[in-house]
Every structure is written in structure tokens, then in C-alpha cells.
N, C-alpha and C positions, 0 to 999 in steps of 0.2 A: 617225373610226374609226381607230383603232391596229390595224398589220397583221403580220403576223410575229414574235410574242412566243416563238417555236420558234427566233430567231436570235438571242435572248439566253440566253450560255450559262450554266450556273451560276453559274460565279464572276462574271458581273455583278450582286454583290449590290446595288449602287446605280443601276445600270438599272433593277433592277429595280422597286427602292423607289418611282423615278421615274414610272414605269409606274403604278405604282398608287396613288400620290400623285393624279395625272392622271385617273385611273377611277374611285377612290373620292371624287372632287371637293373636293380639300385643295387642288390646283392648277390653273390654265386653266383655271377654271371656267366651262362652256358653259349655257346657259340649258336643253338638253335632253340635255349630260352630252358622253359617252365611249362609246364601244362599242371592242371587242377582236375581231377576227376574228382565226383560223386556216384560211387557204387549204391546200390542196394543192401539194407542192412539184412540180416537174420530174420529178425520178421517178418520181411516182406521178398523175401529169397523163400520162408517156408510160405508164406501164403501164396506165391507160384506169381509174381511179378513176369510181366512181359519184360524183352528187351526195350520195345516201345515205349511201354509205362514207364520202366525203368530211367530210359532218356529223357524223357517227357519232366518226369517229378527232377531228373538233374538239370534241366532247361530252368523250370523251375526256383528250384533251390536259387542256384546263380543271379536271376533276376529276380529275386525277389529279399536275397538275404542280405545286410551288409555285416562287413564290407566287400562283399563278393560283388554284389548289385553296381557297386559305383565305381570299381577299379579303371585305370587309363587303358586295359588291355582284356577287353571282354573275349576277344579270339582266344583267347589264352586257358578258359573254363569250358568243359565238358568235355565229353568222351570223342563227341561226332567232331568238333573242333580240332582234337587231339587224332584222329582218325582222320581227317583230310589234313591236315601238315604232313603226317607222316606218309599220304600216299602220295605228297608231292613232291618231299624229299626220296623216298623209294625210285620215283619215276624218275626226275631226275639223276639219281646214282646210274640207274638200267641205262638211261641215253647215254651217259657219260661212257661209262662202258662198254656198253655194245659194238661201238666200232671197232676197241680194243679185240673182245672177244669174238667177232666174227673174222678179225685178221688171223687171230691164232689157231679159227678152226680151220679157215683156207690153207695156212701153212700146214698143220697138222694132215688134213686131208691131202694136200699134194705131198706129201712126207711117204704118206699111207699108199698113196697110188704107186710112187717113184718105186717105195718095196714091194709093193703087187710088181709090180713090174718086170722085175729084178728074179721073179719065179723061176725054176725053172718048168719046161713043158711037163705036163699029167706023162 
């Protein structure tokens, strides 16, 4: 996750490029990519910013700033974007595993019974 695209200022036309080189997967090509957040600064963390607001002014930002506004991969900018990839990669994982893990608890459990079993009487 790249954080603070609000600290480059315009005239870093070749940050910027960089940046989006990196997002749009031309560069440091990641198996599940780049994501872009825009936090809330200090001043507006003490003026008691909502989460809402907070996502709202990052919705914001992204659509209105360039070169954030025009990139080929706008899924790629904000929090909430960044928060549903990852609950779909998460869910994913869980299914993939679960059958695993529910084999191992029937083994485990019939393991557990077989030595109950095996007691002898009170």
C-alpha cells in the first residue's frame, strides 16, 4: 500500500509518474498489485474527522486530483477499495482452507474419542 500521494506536490511530475508506474503494474510487479491510501492529516485527526469524512475527502482526493483522477486502474485508490480486495482475498484463503481444516479437526476429534475410549472405568 502506497500512503501519502497528498505529499507529492505538483511539480513532482516524475514521482509522480513513478507512482503510477507502480499502481498501474508497469513496475514492482506484486502478484495482488498496489493499493493507494489517503489518510487524514494531523490537522484534521485534531479537528476529530469522522471515518466517513475521512473517506469521503479520500474519494475526493482521487477524483479530483491528477494524476490520481486519470489513472487506467481507479480500483486500485482508497481505503474502501483497498478493504474489499482484501476481504475477498481473505474469503477466499478461509474457503480454500476450510476443508483442509475441518478434515483435521474430524481426525483430531476421532483421535480424542479413540483415547476417551481407551479409559479405563471410574
Amino acid at each position: 500500500v502506497l500512503t501519502k500521494p497528498d505529499t507529492l506536490p505538483p511539480g513532482s511530475t516524475k514521482r509522480r509518474e513513478l507512482w503510477l508506474d507502480v499502481l498501474e503494474g508497469r513496475e514492482h510487479v506484486l502478484q495482488h498489485g498496489y493499493y493507494c491510501t489517503r489518510q487524514p492529516d494531523d490537522d484534521q485527526r485534531l479537528a476529530g474527522i469522522t471515518s466517513m469524512e475521512a473517506r469521503a475527502a479520500e474519494a475526493d482526493f482521487f477524483r479530483t486530483t491528477s494524476p490520481w483522477s486519470s489513472s487506467t486502474v481507479p480500483h486500485r485508490f482508497g481505503t474502501q477499495n483497498l478493504v474489499k480486495s482484501i476481504s475477498e482475498l481473505l474469503t477466499r484463503i478461509i474457503s480454500d482452507s476450510l476443508p483442509g481444516l475441518l478434515s483435521e479437526v474430524a481426525s483430531q476429534l476421532a483421535n480424542t474419542n479413540k483415547q476417551l475410549e481407551a479409559l479405563p472405568p471410574q
